[in-house]
C-alpha positions in Angstrom: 0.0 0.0 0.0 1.6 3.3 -0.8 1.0 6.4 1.4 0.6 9.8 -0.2 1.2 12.5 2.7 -0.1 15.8 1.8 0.7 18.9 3.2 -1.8 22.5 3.4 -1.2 25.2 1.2 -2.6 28.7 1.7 -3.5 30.3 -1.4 -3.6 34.2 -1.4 -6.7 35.7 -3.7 -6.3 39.3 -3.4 -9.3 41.1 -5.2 -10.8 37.5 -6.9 -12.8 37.3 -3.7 -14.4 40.2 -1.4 -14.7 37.6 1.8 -11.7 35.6 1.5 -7.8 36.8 1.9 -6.5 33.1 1.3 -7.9 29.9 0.7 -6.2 26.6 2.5 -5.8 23.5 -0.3 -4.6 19.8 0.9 -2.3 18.8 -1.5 0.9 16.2 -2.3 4.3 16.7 -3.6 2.3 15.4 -7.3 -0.1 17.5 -6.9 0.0 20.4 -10.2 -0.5 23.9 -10.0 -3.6 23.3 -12.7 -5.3 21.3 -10.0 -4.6 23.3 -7.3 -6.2 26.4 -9.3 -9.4 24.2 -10.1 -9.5 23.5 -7.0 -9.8 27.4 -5.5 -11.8 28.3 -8.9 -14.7 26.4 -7.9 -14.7 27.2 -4.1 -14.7 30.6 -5.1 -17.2 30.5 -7.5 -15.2 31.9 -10.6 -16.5 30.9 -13.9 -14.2 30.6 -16.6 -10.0 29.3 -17.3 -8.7 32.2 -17.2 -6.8 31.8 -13.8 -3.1 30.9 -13.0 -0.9 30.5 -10.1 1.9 32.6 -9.0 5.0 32.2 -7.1 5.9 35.9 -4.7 9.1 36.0 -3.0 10.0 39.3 -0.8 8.8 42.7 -2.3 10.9 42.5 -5.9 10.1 38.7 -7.1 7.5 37.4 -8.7 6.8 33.8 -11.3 4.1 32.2 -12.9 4.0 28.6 -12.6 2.8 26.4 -15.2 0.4 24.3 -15.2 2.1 20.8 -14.6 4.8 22.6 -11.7 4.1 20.9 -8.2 3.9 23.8 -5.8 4.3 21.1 -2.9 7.9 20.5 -4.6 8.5 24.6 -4.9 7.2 25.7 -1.3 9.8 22.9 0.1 12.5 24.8 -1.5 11.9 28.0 -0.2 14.2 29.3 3.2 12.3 29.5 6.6 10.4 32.2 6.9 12.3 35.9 7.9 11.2 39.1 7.5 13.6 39.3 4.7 12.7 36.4 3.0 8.5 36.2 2.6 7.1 33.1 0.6 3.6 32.9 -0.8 1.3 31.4 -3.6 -1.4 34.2 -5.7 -4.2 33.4 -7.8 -5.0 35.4 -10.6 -6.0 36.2 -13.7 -3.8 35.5 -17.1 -2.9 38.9 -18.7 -0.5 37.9 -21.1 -0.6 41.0 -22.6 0.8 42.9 -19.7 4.2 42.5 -19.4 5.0 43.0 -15.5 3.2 40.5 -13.9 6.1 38.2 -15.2 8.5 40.6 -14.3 7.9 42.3 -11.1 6.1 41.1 -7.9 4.1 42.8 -5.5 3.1 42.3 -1.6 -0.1 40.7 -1.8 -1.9 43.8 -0.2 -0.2 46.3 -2.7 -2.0 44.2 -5.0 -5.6 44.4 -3.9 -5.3 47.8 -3.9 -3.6 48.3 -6.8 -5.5 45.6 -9.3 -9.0 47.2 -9.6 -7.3 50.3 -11.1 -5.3 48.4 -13.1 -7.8 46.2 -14.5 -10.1 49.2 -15.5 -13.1 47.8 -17.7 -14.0 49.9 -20.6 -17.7 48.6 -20.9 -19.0 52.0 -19.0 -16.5 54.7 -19.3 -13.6 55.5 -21.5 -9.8 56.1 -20.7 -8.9 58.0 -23.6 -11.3 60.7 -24.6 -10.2 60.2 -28.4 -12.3 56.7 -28.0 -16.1 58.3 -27.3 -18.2 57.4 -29.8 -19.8 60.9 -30.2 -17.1 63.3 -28.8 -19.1 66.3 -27.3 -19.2 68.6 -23.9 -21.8 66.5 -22.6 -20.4 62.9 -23.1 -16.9 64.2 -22.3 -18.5 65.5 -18.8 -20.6 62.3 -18.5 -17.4 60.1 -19.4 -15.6 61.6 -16.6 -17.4 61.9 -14.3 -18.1 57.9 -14.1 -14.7 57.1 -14.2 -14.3 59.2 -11.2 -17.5 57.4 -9.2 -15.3 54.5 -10.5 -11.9 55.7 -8.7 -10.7 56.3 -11.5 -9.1 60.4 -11.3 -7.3 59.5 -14.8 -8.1 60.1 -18.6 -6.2 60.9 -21.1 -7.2 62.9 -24.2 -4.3 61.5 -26.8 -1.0 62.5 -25.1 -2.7 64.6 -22.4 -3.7 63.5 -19.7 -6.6 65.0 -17.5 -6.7 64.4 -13.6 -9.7 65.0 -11.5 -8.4 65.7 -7.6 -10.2 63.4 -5.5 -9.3 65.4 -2.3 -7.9 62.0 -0.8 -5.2 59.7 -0.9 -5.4 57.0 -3.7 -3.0 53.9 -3.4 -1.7 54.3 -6.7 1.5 56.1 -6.4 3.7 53.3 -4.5 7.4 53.1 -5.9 6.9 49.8 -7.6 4.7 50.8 -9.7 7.3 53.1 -11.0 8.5 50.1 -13.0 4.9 49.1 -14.2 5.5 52.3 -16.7 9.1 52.1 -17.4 9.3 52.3 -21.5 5.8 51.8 -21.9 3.8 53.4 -24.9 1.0 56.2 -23.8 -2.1 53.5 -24.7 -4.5 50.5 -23.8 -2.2 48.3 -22.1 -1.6 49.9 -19.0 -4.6 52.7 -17.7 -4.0 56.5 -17.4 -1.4 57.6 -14.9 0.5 60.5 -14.4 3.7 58.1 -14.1 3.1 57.2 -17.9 3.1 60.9 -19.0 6.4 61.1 -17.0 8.1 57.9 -18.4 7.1 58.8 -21.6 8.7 62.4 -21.8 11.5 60.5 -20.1 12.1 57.8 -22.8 11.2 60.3 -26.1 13.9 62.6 -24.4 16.6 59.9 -24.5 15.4 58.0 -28.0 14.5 61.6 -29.7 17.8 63.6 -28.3 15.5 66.5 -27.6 14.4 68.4 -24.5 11.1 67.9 -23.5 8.6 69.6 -21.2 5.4 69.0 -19.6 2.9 71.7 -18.7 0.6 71.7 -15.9 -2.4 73.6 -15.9 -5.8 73.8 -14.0 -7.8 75.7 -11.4 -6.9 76.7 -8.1 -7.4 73.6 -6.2 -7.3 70.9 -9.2 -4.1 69.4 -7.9 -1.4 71.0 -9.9 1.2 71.0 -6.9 0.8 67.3 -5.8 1.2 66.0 -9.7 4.5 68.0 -10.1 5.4 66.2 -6.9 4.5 63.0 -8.4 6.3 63.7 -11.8 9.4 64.8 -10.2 9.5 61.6 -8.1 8.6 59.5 -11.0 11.4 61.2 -12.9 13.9 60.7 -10.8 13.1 56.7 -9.6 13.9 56.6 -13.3 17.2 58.0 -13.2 18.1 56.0 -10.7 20.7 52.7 -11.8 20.7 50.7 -9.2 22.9 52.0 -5.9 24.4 54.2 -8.4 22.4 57.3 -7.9 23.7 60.7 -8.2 22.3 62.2 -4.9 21.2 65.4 -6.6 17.6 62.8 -7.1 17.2 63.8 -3.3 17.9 66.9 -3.3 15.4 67.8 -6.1 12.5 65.8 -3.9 13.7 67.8 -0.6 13.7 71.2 -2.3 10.1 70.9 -2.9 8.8 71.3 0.9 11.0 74.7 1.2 9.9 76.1 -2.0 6.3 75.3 -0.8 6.4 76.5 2.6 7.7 79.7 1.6 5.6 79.9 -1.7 2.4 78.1 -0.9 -0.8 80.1 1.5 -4.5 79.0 2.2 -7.0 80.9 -0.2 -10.8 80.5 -0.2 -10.3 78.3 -2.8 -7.5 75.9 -1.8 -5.7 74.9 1.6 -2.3 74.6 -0.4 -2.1 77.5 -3.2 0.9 77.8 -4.7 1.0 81.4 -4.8 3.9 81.6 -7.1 4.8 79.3 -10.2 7.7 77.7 -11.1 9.4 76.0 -13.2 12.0 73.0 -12.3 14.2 71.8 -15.1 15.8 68.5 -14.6 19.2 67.7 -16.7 20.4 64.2 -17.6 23.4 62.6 -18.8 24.0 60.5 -21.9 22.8 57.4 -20.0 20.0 58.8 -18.3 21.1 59.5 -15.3 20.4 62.9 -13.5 23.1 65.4 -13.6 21.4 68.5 -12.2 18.5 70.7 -11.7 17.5 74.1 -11.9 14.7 76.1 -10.5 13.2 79.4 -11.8 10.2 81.5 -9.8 7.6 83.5 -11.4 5.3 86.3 -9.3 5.9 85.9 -6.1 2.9 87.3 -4.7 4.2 89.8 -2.2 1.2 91.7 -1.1 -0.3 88.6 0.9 2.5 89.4 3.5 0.9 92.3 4.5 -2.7 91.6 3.7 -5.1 88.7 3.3 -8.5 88.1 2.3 -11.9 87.3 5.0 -10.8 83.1 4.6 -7.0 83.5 3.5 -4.0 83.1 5.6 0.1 84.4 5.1 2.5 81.7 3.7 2.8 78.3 5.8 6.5 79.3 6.4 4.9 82.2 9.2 2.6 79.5 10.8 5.3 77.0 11.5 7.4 78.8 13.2 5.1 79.9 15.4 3.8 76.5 16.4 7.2 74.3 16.2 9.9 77.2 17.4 11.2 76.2 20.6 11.5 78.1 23.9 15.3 79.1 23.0 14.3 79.8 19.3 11.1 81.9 20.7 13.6 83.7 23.4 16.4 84.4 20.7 13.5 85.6 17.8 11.2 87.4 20.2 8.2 85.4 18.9 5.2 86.3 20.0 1.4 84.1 19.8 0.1 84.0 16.4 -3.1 86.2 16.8 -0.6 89.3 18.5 0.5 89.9 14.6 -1.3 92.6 12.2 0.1 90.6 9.7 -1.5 87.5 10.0 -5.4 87.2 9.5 -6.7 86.4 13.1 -9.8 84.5 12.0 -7.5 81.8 10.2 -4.5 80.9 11.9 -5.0 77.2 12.1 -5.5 74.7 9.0 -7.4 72.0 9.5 -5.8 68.8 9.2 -2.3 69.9 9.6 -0.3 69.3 12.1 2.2 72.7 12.2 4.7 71.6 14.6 5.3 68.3 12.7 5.5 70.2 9.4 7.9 73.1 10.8 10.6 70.1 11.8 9.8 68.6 8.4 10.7 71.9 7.1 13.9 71.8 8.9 14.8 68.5 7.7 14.0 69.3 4.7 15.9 73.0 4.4 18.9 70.6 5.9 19.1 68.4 3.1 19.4 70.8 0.4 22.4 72.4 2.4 21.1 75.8 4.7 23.2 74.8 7.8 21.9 75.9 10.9 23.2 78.9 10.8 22.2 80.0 7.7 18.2 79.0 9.1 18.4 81.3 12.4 19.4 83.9 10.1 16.7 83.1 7.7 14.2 82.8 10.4 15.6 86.2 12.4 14.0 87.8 8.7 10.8 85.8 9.1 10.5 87.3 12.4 11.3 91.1 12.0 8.8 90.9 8.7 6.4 89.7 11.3 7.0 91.9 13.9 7.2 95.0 11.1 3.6 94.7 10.8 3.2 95.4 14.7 4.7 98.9 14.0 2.5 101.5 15.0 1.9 105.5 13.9 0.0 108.8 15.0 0.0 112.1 13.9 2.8 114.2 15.4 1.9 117.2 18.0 2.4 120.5 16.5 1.9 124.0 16.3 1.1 124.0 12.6 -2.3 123.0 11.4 -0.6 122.0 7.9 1.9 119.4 9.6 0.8 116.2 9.3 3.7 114.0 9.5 3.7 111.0 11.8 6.0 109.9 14.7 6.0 106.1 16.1 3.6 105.1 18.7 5.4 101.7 19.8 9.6 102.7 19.9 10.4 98.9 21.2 9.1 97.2 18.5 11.2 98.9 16.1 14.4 98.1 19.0 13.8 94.2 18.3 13.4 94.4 14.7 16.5 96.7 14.4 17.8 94.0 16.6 17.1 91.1 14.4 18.1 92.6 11.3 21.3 94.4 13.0 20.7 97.9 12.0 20.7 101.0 13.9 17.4 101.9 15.8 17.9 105.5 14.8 18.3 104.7 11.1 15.3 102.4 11.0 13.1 105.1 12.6 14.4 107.4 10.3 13.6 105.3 7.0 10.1 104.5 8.8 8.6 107.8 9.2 10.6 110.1 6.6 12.5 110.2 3.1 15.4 112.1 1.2 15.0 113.5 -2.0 17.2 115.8 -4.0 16.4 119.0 -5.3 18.2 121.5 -6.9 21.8 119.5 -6.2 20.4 119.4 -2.4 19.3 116.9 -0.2 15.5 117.3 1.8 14.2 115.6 4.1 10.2 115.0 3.9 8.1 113.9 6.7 5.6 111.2 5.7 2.2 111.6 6.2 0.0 108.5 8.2 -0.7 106.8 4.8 2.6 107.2 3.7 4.3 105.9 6.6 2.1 102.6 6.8 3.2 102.1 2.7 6.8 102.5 3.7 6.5 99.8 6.3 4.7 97.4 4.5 7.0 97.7 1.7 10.3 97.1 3.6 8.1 94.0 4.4 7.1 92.7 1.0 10.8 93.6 0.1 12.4 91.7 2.8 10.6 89.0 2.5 10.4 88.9 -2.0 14.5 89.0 -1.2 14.3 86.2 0.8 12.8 83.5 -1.5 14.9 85.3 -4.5 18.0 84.1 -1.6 16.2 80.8 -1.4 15.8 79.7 -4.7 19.2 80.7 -5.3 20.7 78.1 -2.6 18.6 75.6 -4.2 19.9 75.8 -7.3 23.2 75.8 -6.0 22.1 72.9 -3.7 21.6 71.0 -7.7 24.6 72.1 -9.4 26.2 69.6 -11.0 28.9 68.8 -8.4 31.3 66.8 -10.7 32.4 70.0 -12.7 31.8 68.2 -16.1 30.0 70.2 -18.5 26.1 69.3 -19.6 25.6 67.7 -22.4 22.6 65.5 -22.3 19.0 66.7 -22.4 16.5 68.1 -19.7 13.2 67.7 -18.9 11.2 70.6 -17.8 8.3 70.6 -15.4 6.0 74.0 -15.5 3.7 74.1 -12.4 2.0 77.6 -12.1 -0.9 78.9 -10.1 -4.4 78.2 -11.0 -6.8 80.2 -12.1 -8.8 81.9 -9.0 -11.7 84.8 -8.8 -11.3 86.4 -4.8 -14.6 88.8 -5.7 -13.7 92.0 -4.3 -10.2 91.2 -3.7 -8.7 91.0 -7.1 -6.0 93.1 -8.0 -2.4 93.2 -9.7 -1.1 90.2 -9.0 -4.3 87.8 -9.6 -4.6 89.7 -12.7 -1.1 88.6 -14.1 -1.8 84.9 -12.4 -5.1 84.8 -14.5 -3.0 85.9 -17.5 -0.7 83.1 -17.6 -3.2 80.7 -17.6 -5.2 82.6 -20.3 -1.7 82.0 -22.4 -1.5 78.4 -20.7 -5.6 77.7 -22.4 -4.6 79.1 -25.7 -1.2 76.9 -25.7 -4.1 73.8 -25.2 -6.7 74.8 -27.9 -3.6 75.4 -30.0 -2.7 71.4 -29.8 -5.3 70.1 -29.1 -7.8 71.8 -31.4 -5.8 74.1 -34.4 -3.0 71.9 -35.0 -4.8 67.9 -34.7 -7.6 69.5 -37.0 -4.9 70.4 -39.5 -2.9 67.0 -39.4 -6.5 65.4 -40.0 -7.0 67.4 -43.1 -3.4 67.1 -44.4 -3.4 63.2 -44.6 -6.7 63.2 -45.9 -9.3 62.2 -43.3 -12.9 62.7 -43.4 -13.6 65.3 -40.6 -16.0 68.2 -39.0 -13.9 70.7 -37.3 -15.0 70.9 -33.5 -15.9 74.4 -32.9 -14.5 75.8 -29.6 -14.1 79.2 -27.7 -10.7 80.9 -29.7 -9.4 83.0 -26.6 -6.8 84.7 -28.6 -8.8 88.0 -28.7 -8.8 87.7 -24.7 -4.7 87.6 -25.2 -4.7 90.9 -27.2 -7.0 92.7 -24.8 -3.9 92.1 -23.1 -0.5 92.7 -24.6 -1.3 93.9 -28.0 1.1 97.2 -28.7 -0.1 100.0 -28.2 -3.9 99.7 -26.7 -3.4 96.6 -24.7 -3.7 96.6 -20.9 -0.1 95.9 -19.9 0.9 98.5 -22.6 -1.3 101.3 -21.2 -0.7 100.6 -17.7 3.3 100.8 -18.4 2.6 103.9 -19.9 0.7 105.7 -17.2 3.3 104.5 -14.4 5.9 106.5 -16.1 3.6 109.6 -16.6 4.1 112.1 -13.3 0.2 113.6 -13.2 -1.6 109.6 -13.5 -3.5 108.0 -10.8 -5.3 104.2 -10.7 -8.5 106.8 -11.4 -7.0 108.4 -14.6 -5.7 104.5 -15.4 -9.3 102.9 -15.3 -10.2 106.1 -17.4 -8.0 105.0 -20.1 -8.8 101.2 -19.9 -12.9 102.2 -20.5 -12.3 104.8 -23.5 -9.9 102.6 -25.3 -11.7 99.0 -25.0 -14.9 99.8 -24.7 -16.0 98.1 -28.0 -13.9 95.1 -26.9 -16.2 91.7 -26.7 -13.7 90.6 -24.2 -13.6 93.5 -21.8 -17.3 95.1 -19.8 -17.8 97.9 -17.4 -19.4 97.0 -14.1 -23.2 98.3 -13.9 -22.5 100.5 -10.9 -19.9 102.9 -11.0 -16.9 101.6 -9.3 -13.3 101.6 -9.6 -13.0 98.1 -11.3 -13.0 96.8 -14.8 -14.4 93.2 -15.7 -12.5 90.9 -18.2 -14.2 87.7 -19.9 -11.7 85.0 -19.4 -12.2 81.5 -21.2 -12.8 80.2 -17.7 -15.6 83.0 -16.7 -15.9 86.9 -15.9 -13.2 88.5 -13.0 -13.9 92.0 -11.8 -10.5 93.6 -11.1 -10.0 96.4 -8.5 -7.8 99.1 -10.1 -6.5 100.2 -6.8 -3.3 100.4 -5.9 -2.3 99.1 -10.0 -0.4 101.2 -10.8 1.9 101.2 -7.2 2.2 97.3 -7.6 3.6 97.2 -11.0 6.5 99.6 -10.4 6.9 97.3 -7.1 9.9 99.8 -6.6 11.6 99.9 -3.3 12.7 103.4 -1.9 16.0 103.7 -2.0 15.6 104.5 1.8 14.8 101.5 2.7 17.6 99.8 0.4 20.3 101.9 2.9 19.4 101.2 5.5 19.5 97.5 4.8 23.1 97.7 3.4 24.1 99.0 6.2 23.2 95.9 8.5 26.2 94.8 10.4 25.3 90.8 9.4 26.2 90.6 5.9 23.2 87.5 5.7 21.1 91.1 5.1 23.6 92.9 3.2 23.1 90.1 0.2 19.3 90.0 0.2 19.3 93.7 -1.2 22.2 93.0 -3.4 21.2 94.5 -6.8 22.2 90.9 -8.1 22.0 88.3 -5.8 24.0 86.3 -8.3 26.8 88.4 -8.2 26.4 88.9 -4.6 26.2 85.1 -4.2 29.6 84.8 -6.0 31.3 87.6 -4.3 30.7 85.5 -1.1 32.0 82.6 -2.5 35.5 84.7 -3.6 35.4 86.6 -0.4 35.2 82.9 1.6 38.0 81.3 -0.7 40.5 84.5 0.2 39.5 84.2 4.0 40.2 80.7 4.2 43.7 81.3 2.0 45.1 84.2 4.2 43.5 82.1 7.6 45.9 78.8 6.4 48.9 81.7 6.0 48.5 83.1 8.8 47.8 80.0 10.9 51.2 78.4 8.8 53.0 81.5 9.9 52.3 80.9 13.4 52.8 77.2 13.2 56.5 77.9 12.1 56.7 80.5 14.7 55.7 78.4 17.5 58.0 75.6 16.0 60.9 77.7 15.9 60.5 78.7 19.5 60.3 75.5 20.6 63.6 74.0 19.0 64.9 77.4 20.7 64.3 76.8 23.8 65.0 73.2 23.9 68.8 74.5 22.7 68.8 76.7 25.7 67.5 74.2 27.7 70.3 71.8 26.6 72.8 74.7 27.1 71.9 75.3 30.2 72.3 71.7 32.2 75.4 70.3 30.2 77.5 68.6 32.2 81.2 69.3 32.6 82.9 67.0 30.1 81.0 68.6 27.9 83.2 71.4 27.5 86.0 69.2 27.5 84.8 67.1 24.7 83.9 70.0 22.7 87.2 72.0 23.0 89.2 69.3 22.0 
C-alpha cells in the first residue's frame, strides 16, 4: 500500500474574492498547479480558465508557474520564513498582454489595492477621450465623471492627460509601480497615470535627443502642486541605476517642501495655493542619469505678507514657526502668539488637518538636506521674524503747532528696538527710513516727513521687500544645492516641469497680482486649444481624413486685450506708471475709452473703480487700486540703505542689486578668507616651532654637564 502525505497550502486571492484573503488547499508533492487552481476556482465560484498561479518572494520577485509545476515541490525549497525572505502562492488572472506580472512582484496587499485600477473595464467609461463614440461637452462630462465614481481620477485625451483631484489619498503612487511604466507606450495596455506621461517624456527625451517639457495647468485647487510632486518623483526613480544614484535625485524631492512652505498660503479656494509658479528643469546625462536641476520662480505674490483676504492666511512658512519654534528659538527671535501679529489674518490661523509643529521640523529636515546649515536657518528665520514683527509697527500724527503738519511719529519705539535688533541695523536709522525720506532737489538733499498713509506704505513695503528677497535668496541656494557637483559640463538633455498657479476669482479682492496669475493661464488655455484643437484638425486634413472641425471658444482675442502694442492693458498701464500727473482713477479712465468696444472686456453696472474681463474660464472684476503702485513694485531707496548697512552681511546680500553676483562675491570673499587664515595659521605654526627647538637649545645649554666642555674643546 503506498502512502501519499499531503501537506496545506494557503492560497492568497487578493481582489478575486471580497470575503476571503487566502484559501487553505490539501495537496501532495504530485499534486499540479492546474489542479490546485481548479480547486480554488470552484470554491470561489469563478466561472471561466482564465486563472493561473503565481510564485511571490519578498517585495521585488514574482513567477508564474505552469500548469504541470508541483507547488508542494516549490514551497519545500523556499528558506524558513524571515522578514527578509517572505514566501507565498497568488491566484490570478492571465494577462498575457501585460508584461509586468512576469516581471515584477508585488506584496499581496499592494495588489488588492492596486488591481482594480489596473484592471479598469472599458464597458461603462472610456480612458482615452479620443475613444467616445460621439465626442461632445456632454459625453466628455458624463465620461468623466463615471470614471471618477469609479476611482478612477485619470483620462487621457491622446497625449494629455486630465486628472480629477479626488481630495484624498489613492494607493496608486507606491514606488513599484514606477517600474509598471518604465518604457511603456502612452495607450491601452496599462490605464491613465501621471507616471506614464512622466516615463514617456522621459524615454522620447533619450530615443529623440530633444528636450522635452510638460505643462501643468488647471484651477486653483485641481491638484497642480501634488502631480509636479508626483512627476518629479517618478522622474527621478527613473534616473536612478541601481545604488548608483547621483544624490542630486534627493535633493530635487527635498527642495520641494522649502519652495512650498515659503511659496504656498491658504485661499478661499484651496488649503495649499501655490502662490507663485515655477518652473523646475531636470538635466540628464547620456545614459540617463540625472546630472542636475534648476529652478526658476515667477510672481511671487508679495502683497499677501501684509494683507489677506476674510478666509485666507500668510504663507505656511509664518505658521510654523510659530507653532514648532522652541523656547530658545522663541527667546532668541522674540516670537510672539500668532493672533498678537497685524500681519497675519486672526480668523485663520490654524489649517485643518495639519499638524504645524510636525511640518515646521519637516521643514527643517528638509531646508537641511538641500544644504542651509543651521546657521544660515536662524538667520533666515531672524528675517521671518522682523517681517512679522514690522507689521506690529504703529503711527499717530505728530503734535504740532502747525495746522498743515501732518507727518507722523512712532507710537510703539520697542518694537522697532527688536526688529532693528534682528536685522542688526541702527534703531535710529530704521526710525528714520520709517517715518521720513530724502530727496534731492536743486543739487540738495530734503528731508520730507511722511504723512500717516505714507508711513504705513513705507512699512509694509520694507516687508514685501524683505521677504520677495528672501525667497529670490532661497531659490538661489537651491539651485546651488543642484549644481552639477562633478564639474563636467552638460551635455545631455533636460526635462522641464511647469507648475504655475491656478486660475482663481477672490470677488472684491482681485488686484495686480491675480490679474497677471489669470493671465498666464489665459496664455496656458490658448497653448491647449492650440494642440489640441488648431493643430490635430490640421494634421486630420493634411493626410486626408474625413472630418467636422470641433468648434471651440478661440481665446486669442482675450490675449490681445492684453498685450497687443499700443492699446493693450499691460501696454497702457506701463505707460501711465511712467507719466508724473496719473493716478489708478485716470488708469481705469484709459482702460474704459480705449476697449470699450472690446467683446472681451465690460464695465461694471454700478460705477466703481473696477474693470471686468471675460476670461475662457468666466468673468473676474479687477480692482484698479493700488495698479499702478504694484507694478512699479519699486523699493525706496531708503529703505535699500538702510538694509546695506546691517552689520550681518546675511542682510547685506538680500538687497544685493544681483543676488547672483552677490552670491559669487561671497564665495571669492570665503576662498581668500580661508587662503590668508591657512597663512597666517602656517606663519604661526612655524613660529611656534621655531621657539620651541629654541628653547629646547637653551634648555640643553643650560644643564650640560662638565665634560661637555671638555669634549667640545678638543
Amino acid at each position: 500500500m503506498q502512502v501519499m502525505l499531503s501537506t496545506c497550502l494557503f492560497v492568497y486571492v487578493g481582489a478575486l474574492s471580497l470575503h476571503y484573503e487566502a484559501l487553505s488547499v490539501e495537496a501532495s508533492k504530485q499534486t499540479t498547479a492546474e489542479e490546485i487552481v481548479s480547486c480554488i476556482v470552484e470554491r470561489l465560484g469563478l466561472t471561466g480558465n482564465n486563472y493561473e498561479l503565481a510564485e511571490v518572494a519578498g517585495e521585488c520577485k514574482e513567477r508564474r508557474l505552469s500548469a504541470h509545476e508541483k507547488p508542494v515541490s516549490v514551497m519545500l525549497l523556499w528558506p524558513m520564513h524571515s522578514e527578509k525572505d517572505f514566501h507565498r502562492f497568488y491566484l490570478r488572472e492571465i494577462q498575457s498582454d501585460v508584461p509586468w506580472l512576469d516581471s515584477y512582484g508585488l506584496d499581496p496587499q499592494i495588489l488588492r489595492d492596486f488591481i482594480p485600477f489596473l484592471l479598469q473595464k472599458e464597458n461603462r467609461e472610456y480612458p482615452d477621450l479620443c475613444q467616445l463614440p460621439d465626442l461632445n461637452e456632454a459625453t466628455l462630462l458624463e465620461n468623466l465623471r463615471q470614471r471618477f465614481e469609479a476611482g478612477h481620477i485619470y483620462t487621457y485625451v491622446g497625449s494629455i492627460l486630465i486628472a480629477v483631484n479626488p481630495f484624498k489619498f489613492h494607493p496608486i503612487y507606491n514606488p513599484k509601480y514606477v517600474r509598471l511604466y518604465q518604457n511603456q507606450r502612452i495607450g491601452p495596455i496599462l490605464p491613465p497615470h501621471i507616471f506614464a506621461i512622466a516615463d514617456n517624456a522621459y524615454y522620447n527625451m533619450l530615443k529623440e535627443k530633444r528636450n522635452q517639457c510638460i505643462v501643468i495647468s488647471g484651477e486653483s485647487g485641481s491638484g497642480k502642486t501634488e502631480s509636479t510632486n508626483f512627476l518629479l518623483h517618478h522622474l527621478t526613480a527613473l534616473s536612478q541605476k541601481g545604488a548608483h544614484g547621483s544624490g542630486v535625485e534627493q535633493t530635487i524631492l527635498s527642495a520641494g517642501p522649502v519652495l512650498e512652505a515659503f511659496g504656498n498660503a491658504k485661499t478661499a479656494h484651496n488649503n495649499n495655493s501655490s502662490r507663485f509658479g515655477k518652473f523646475i528643469q531636470v538635466n540628464y546625462r547620456e545614459n540617463g542619469m540625472v546630472q542636475g536641476a534648476v529652478v526658476q520662480k515667477y510672481l511671487l505674490e508679495k502683497s499677501r505678507i501684509v494683507s489677506q483676504g476674510h478666509y485666507e492666511r500668510n504663507y505656511h512658512v509664518f505658521y510654523y514657526l510659530l507653532s514648532g519654534a522652541t523656547d530658545a528659538e522663541r527667546d532668541a527671535l522674540h516670537l510672539l502668539p500668532a493672533e498678537k501679529y497685524h500681519y497675519l489674518n486672526a480668523k485663520n490661523l490654524t489649517l485643518e488637518n495639519c499638524d504645524e509643529k510636525y511640518e515646521f521640523s519637516r521643514l527643517k529636515q528638509s531646508m537641511e538636506m538641500v544644504g542651509f546649515s543651521a546657521e544660515k536657518q536662524r538667520r533666515l528665520f531672524n528675517v521671518l521674524s522682523a517681517v512679522l514683527l514690522l507689521g506690529n509697527v504703529e503711527f499717530f500724527p505728530k503734535k504740532s503747532t502747525y495746522h498743515h503738519d501732518e507727518s507722523v511719529q512712532v507710537r510703539n519705539p520697542d518694537v522697532v528696538g527688536l526688529i532693528s535688533e534682528l536685522l542688526r541695523v541702527k534703531q535710529e536709522t530704521l526710525m528714520s527710513a520709517l517715518t521720513s525720506k530724502r530727496v534731492k532737489a536743486s543739487g540738495e538733499t530734503l528731508i520730507m516727513q511722511y504723512k500717516l498713509p505714507e508711513a504705513i506704505a513705507a512699512r509694509d513695503a520694507l516687508a514685501k521687500c524683505l521677504y520677495g528677497a528672501l525667497f529670490d535668496w532661497i531659490v538661489l541656494q537651491v539651485n546651488h544645492a543642484l549644481l552639477n557637483k562633478d564639474q563636467v559640463l552638460h551635455t545631455g538633455h533636460s526635462i522641464g516641469v511647469l507648475d504655475i498657479f491656478g486660475f482663481e476669482d477672490f470677488g472684491p479682492q482681485n488686484s495686480f497680482e491675480q490679474l497677471c496669475i489669470n493671465y498666464a493661464n489665459e496664455h496656458l488655455q490658448y497653448y491647449f486649444n492650440l494642440h489640441v484643437f488648431k493643430y490635430e484638425q490640421k494634421e486630420y486634413k493634411r493626410e486626408g481624413i474625413k472630418w467636422t472641425d470641433i468648434e471651440f471658444l478661440d481665446n486669442y482675442g482675450c490675449l490681445q486685450l492684453f498685450e497687443s502694442k499700443p492699446s493693450g492693458l499691460l501696454c497702457i498701464l506701463d505707460d501711465l506708471c511712467n507719466f508724473p500727473g496719473a493716478t489708478n482713477e485716470t488708469l481705469l479712465q484709459k482702460f474704459n475709452s480705449v476697449h470699450k468696444d472690446n467683446a472681451f472686456y465690460e464695465k461694471p453696472q454700478r460705477k466703481e473703480n473696477a474693470f471686468i474681463i471675460k476670461h475662457y474660464a468666466g468673468k473676474v472684476k479687477y480692482q484698479v487700486a493700488e495698479m499702478r503702485e504694484k507694478n512699479l513694485d519699486l523699493m525706496r531707496q531708503d529703505i535699500v540703505s538702510v538694509l546695506k548697512n546691517s552689520s550681518m552681511a546675511f542682510v547685506r546680500e538680500l538687497v544685493g542689486a544681483d543676488p547672483v553676483a552677490v552670491f559669487r562675491w561671497a564665495i571669492l570673499r570665503a576662498f581668500f578668507r580661508g587662503y590668508f587664515a591657512f597663512r597666517s595659521a602656517g606663519i604661526k605654526h612655524r613660529k611656534e616651532r621655531a621657539d620651541m627647538s629654541y628653547n629646547k637649545l637653551a634648555t640643553k645649554t643650560r644643564y650640560r654637564a662638565p665634560n661637555d666642555s671638555i669634549v667640545s674643546r678638543y
